[in-house]
Backbone as CSV, one residue per row, in Angstrom:
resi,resn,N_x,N_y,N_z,CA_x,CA_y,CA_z,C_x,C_y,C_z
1,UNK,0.842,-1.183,0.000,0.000,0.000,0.000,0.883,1.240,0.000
2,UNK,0.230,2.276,-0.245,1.013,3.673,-0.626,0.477,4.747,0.126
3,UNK,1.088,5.936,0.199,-0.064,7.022,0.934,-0.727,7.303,0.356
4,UNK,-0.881,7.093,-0.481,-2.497,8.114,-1.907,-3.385,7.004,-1.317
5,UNK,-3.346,5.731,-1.156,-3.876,3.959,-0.687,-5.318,4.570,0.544
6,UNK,-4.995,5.564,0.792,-5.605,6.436,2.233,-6.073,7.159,2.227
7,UNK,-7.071,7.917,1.727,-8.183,9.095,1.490,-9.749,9.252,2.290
8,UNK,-9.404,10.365,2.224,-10.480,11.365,2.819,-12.216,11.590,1.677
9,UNK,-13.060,11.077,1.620,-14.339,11.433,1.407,-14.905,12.474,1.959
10,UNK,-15.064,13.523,1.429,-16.037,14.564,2.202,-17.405,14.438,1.917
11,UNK,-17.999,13.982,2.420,-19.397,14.057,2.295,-20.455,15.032,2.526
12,UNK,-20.321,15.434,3.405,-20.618,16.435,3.758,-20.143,17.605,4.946
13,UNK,-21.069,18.237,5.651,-20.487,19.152,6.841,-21.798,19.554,7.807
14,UNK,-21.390,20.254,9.056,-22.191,19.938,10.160,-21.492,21.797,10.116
15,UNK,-22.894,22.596,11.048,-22.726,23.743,11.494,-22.080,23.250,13.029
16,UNK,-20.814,24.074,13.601,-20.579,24.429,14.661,-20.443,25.355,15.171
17,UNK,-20.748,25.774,15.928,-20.630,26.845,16.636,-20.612,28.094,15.700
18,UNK,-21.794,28.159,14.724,-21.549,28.836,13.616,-20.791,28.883,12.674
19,UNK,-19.814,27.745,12.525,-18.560,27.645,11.220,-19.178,26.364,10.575
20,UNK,-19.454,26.111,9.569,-19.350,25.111,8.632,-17.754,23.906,8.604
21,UNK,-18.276,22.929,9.218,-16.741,22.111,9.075,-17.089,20.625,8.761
22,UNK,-16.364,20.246,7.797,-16.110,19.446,6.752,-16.776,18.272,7.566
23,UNK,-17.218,17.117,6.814,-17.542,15.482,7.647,-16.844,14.985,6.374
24,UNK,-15.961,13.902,6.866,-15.188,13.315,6.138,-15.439,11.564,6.572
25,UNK,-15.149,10.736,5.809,-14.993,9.482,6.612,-13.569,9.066,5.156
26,UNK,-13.408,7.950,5.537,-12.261,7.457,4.896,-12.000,6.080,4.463
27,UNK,-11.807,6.430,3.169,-10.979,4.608,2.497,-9.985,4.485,2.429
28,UNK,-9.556,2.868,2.737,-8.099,2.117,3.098,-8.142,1.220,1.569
29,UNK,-7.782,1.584,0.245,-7.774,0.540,-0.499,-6.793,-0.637,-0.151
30,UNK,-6.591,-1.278,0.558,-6.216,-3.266,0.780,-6.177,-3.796,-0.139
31,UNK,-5.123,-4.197,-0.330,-5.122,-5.431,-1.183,-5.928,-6.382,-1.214
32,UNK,-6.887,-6.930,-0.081,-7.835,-7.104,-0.029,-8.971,-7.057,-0.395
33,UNK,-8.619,-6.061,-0.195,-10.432,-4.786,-0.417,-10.234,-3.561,-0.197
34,UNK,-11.520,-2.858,0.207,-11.518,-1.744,0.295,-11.732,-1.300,1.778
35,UNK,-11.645,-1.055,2.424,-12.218,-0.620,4.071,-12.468,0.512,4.303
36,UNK,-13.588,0.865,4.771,-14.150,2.171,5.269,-14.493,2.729,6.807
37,UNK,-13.381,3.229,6.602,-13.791,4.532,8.201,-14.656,4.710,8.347
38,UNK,-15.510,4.771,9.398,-16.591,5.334,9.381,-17.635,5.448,8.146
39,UNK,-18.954,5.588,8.478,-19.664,5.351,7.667,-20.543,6.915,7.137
40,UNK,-20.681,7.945,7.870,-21.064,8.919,7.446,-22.711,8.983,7.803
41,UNK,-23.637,9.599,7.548,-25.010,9.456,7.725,-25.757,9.191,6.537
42,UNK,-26.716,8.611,6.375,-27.715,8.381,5.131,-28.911,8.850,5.279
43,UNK,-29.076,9.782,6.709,-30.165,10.228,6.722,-29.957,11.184,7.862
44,UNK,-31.237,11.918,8.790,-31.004,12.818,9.570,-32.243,12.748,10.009
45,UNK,-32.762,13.847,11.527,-33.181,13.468,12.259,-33.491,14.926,12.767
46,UNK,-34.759,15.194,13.108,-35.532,17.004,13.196,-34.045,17.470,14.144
47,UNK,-34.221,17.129,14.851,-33.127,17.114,16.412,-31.957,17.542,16.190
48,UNK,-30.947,16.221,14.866,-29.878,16.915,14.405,-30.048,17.761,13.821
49,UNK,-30.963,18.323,12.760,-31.020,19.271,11.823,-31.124,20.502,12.793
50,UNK,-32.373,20.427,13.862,-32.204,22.157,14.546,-30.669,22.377,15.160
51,UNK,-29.846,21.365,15.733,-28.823,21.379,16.768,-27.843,21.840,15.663
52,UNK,-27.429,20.956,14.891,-25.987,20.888,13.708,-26.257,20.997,12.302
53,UNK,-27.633,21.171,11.640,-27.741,22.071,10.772,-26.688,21.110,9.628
54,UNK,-27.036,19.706,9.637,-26.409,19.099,9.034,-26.821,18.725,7.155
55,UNK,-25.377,18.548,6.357,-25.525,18.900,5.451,-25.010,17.514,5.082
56,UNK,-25.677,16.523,4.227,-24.614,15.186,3.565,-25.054,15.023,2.064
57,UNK,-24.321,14.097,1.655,-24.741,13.027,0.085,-24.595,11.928,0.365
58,UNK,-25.338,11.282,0.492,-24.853,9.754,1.167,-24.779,8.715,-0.163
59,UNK,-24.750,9.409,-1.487,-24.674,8.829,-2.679,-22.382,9.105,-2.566
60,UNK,-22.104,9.341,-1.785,-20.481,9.734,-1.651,-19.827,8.578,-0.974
61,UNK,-21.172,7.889,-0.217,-20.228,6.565,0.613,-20.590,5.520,-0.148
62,UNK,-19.166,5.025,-0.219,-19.152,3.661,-0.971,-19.843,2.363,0.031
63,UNK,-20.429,1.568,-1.196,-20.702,0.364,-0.742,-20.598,-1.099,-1.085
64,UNK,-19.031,-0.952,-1.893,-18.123,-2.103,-1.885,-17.054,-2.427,-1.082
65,UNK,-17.422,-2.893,-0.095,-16.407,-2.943,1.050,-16.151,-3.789,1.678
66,UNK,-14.871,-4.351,2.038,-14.421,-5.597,2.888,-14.651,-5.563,3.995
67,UNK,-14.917,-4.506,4.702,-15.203,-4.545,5.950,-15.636,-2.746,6.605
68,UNK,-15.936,-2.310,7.600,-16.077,-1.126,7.928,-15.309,-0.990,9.420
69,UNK,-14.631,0.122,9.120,-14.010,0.184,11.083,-14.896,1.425,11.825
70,UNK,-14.975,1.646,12.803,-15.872,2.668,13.281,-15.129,3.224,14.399
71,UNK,-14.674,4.465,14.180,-13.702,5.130,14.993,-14.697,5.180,16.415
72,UNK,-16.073,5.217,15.943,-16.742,5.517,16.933,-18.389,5.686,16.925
73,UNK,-19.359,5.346,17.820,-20.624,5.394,17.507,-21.457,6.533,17.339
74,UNK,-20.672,7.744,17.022,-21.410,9.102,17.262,-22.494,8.869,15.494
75,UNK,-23.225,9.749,15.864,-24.165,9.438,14.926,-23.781,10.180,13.820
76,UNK,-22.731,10.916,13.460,-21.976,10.991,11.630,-20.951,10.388,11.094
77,UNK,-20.705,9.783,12.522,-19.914,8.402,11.995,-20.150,6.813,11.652
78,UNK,-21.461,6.655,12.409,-22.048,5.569,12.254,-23.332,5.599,11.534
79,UNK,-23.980,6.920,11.032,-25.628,6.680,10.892,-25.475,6.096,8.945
80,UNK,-24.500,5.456,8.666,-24.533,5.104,7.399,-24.321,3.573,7.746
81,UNK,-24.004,2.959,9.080,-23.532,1.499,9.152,-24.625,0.721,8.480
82,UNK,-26.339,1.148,8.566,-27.187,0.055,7.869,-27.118,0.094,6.798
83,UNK,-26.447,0.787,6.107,-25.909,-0.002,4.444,-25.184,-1.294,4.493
84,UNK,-24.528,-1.904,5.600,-23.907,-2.850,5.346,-23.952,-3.583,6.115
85,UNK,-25.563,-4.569,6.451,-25.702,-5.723,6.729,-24.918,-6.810,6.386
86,UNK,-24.695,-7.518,7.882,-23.890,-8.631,7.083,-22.404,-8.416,6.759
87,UNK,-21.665,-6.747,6.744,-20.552,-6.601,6.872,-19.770,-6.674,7.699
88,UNK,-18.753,-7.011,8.413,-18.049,-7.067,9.828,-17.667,-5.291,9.785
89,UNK,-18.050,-4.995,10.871,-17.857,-3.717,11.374,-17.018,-4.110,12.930
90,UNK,-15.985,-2.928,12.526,-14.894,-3.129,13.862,-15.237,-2.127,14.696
91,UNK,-15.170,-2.288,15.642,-15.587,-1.563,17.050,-15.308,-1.771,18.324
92,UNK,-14.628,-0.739,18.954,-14.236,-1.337,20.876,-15.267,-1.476,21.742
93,UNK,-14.868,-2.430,22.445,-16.338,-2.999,22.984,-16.864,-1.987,23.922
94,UNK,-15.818,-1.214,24.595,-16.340,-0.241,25.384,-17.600,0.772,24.764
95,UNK,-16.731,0.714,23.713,-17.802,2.005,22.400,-19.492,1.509,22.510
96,UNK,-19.314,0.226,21.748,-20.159,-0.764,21.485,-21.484,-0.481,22.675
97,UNK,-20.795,-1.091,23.773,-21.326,-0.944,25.439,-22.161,0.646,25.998
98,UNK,-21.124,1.605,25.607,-21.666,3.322,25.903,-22.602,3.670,24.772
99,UNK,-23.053,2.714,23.594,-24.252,3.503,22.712,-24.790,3.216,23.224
100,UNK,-25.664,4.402,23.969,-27.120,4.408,24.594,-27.443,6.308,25.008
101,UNK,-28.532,5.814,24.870,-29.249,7.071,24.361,-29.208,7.505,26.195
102,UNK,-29.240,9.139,25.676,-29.069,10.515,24.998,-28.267,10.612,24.160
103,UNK,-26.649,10.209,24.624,-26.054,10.497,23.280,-25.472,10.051,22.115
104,UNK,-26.325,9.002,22.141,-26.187,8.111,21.046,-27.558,7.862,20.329
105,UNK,-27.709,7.651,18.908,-28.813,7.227,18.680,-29.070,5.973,18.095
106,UNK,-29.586,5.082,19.156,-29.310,3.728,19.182,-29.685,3.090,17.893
107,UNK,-30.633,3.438,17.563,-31.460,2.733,16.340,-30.419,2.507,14.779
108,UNK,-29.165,3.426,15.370,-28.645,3.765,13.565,-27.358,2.933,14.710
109,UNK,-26.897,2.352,15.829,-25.913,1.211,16.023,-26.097,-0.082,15.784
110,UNK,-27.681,-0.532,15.893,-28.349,-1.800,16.561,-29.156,-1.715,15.532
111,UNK,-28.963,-2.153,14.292,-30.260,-2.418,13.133,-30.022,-4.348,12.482
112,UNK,-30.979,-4.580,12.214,-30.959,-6.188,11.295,-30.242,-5.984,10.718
113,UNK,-29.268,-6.971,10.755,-27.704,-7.615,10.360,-26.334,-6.958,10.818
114,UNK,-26.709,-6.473,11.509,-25.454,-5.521,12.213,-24.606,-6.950,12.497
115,UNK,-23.053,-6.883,12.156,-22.340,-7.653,12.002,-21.060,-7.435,12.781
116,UNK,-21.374,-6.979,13.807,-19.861,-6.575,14.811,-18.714,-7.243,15.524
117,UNK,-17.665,-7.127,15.536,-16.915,-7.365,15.850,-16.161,-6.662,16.583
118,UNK,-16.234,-7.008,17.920,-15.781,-5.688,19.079,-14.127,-6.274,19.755
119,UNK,-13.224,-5.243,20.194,-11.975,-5.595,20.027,-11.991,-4.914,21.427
120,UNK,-11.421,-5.402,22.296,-10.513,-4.735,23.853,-9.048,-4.667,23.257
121,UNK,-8.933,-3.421,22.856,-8.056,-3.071,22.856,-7.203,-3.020,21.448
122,UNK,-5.858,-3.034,21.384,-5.281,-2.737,20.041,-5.548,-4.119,19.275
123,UNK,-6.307,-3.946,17.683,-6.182,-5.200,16.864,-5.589,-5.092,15.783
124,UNK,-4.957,-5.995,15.251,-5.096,-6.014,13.787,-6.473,-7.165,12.729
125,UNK,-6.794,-5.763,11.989,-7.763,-5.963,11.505,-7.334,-6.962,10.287
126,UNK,-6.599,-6.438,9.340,-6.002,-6.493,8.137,-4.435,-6.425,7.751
127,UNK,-3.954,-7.195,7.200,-2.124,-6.654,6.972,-1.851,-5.448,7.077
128,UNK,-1.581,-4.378,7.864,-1.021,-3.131,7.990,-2.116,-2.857,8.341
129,UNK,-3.147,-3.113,8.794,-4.535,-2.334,9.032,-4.451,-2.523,10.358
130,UNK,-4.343,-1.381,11.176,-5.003,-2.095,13.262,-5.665,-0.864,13.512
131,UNK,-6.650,-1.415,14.289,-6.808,-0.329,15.313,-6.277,-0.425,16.544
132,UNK,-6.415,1.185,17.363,-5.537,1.003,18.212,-6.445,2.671,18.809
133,UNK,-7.024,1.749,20.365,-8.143,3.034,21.434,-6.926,4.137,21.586
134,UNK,-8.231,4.672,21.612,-7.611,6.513,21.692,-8.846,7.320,22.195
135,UNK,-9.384,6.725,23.682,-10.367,7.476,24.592,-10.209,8.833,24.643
136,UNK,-11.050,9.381,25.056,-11.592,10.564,25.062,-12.905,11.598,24.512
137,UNK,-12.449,11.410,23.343,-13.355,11.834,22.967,-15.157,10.747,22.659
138,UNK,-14.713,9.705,22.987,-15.811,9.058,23.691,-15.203,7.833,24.362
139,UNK,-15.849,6.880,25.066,-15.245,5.984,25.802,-14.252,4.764,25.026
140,UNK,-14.888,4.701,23.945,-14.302,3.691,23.005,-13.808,4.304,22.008
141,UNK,-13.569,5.048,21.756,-13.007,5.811,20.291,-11.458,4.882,20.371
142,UNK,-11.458,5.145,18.551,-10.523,4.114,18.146,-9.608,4.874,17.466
143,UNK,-9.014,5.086,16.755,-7.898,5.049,15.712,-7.275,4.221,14.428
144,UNK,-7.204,4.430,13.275,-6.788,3.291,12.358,-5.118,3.926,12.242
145,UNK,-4.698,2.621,12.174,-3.297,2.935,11.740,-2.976,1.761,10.347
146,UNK,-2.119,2.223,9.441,-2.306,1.890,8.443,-0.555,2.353,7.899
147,UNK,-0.321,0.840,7.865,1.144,0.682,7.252,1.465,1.158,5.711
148,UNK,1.922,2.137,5.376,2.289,2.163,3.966,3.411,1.887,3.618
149,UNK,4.313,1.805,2.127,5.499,1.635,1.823,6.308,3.261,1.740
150,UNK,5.401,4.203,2.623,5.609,5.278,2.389,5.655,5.757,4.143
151,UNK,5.233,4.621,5.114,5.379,5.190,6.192,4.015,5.017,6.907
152,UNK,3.908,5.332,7.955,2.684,5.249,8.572,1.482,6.285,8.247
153,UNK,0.350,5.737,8.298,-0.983,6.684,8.309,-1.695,6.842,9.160
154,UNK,-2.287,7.428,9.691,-3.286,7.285,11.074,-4.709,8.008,10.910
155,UNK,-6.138,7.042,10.735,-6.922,8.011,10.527,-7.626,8.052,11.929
156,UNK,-7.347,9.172,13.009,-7.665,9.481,14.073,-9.350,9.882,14.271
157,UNK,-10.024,10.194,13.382,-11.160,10.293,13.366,-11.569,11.746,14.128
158,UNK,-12.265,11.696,15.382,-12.148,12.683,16.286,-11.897,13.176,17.732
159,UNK,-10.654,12.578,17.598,-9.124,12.554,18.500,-9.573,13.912,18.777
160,UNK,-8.940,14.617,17.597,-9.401,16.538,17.732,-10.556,17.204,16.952
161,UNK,-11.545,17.307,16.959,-12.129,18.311,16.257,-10.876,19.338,14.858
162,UNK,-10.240,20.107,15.682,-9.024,20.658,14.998,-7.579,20.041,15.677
163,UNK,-6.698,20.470,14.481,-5.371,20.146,14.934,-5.150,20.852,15.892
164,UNK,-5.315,21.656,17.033,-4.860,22.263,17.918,-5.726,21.519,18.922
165,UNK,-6.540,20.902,18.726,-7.513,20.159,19.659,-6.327,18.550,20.025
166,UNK,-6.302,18.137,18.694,-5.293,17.203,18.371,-4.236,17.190,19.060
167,UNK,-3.617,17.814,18.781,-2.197,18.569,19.674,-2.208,18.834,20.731
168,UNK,-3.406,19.080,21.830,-3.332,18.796,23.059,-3.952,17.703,24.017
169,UNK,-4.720,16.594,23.335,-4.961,15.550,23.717,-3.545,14.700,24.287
170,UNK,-3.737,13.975,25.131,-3.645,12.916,25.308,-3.582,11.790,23.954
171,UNK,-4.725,11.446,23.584,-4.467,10.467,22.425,-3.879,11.417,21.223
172,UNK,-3.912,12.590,20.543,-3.062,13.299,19.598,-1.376,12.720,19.963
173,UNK,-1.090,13.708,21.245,0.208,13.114,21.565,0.707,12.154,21.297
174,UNK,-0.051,10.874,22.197,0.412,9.444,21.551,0.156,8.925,20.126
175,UNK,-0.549,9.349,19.776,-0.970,9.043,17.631,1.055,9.514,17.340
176,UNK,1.227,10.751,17.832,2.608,11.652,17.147,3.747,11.551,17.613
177,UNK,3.392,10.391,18.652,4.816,9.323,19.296,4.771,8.404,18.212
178,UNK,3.732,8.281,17.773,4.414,6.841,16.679,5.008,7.147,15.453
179,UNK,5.077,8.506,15.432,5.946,9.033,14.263,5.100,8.549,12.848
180,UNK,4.177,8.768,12.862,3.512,8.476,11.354,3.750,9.819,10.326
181,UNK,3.505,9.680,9.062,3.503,10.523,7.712,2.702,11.179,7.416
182,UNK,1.757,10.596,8.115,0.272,11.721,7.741,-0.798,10.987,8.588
183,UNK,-1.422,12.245,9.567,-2.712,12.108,9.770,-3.707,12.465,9.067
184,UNK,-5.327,12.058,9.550,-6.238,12.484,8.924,-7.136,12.687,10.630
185,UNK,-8.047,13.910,10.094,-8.794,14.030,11.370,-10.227,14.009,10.333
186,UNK,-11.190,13.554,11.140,-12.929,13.414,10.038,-13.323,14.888,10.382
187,UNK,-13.069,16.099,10.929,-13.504,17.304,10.415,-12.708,18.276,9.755
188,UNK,-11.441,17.742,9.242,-10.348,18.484,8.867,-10.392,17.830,7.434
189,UNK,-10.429,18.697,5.984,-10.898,18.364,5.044,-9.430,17.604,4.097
190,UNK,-8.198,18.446,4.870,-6.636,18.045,4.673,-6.101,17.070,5.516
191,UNK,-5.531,15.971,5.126,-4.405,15.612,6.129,-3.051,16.549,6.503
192,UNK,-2.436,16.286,8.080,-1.623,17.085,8.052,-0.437,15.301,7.780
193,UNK,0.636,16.276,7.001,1.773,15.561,6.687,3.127,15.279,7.294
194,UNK,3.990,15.124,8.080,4.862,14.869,8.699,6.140,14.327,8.073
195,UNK,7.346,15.480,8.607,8.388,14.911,8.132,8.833,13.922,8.813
């Protein structure tokens, strides 16, 4: 695999705090297959729309895929998982365990054929593919790390909101001990690159 092997989908974007910022999820082309970060939303909900004023194409997420990883159960990362009954979706069990409502919306974790596969702790998913927890920003949040012939990749998901969010975490820090080539964050529309 290569670093181009690792891309960013923008699908759409969510109002915050009055700024418009990017929703991204991400493909791992594998030799394998294809694997997808997160799944993005395929739909929306009165609630999200008054709160985040959310904006998608859910004609942007692919649905040829070897498998799906889920940085996490928040609902623009997961409300696209019922496209893929029957797919193994990776997930920490802690994550798995904390969807429950208020802030989760259970119905788009827990649908017919949900196909999960929950991990304590660091796995490898795929040849160069692992995840590897990076709490905080919810109890189970994950991380992909992703071996290239170009160096490491890391799609952190939402470690930080922004790179300065990033940069003072706890899990940012440790993602930038492992000396990878490029991150990706799912509201940051760029990866940042690393010498």
């Amino acid at each position: 695999m290569h670093l181009d092997d690792v891309r960013a989908i923008r699908y759409g974007d969510v109002l915050f705090e009055g700024e418009r910022w990017p929703n991204c999820i991400h493909v791992i082309e594998h030799p394998e297959g294809r694997v997808l970060v997160d799944t993005g939303m395929i739909d929306s909900t009165p609630e999200l729309d008054d709160e985040w004023s959310v904006r998608f194409d859910a004609d942007l997420i692919p649905r040829d895929v070897l498998c799906v990883i889920n940085t996490h159960l928040h609902f623009d990362h997961c409300g696209g998982n019922r496209l893929f009954p029957g797919v193994p979706i990776h997930v920490q069990r802690a994550e798995r365990a904390a969807a429950q409502a208020p802030d989760y919306l259970e119905e788009w974790v827990e649908f017919t054929g949900a196909t999960y596969v929950e991990h304590d702790g660091e796995a490898e998913i795929l040849p160069g593919v692992r995840v590897l927890p990076t709490p905080g920003h919810s109890p189970g949040h994950q991380s992909v790390l992703v071996d290239t012939d170009d160096g490491l990749v890391v799609v952190a998901g939402d470690v930080g909101y922004t790179w300065g969010q990033f940069d003072r975490s706890p899990s940012g820090q440790a993602l930038t001990a492992l000396r990878p080539c490029r991150i990706w964050l799912a509201h940051q529309a760029e990866p940042r690159d690393l010498p």
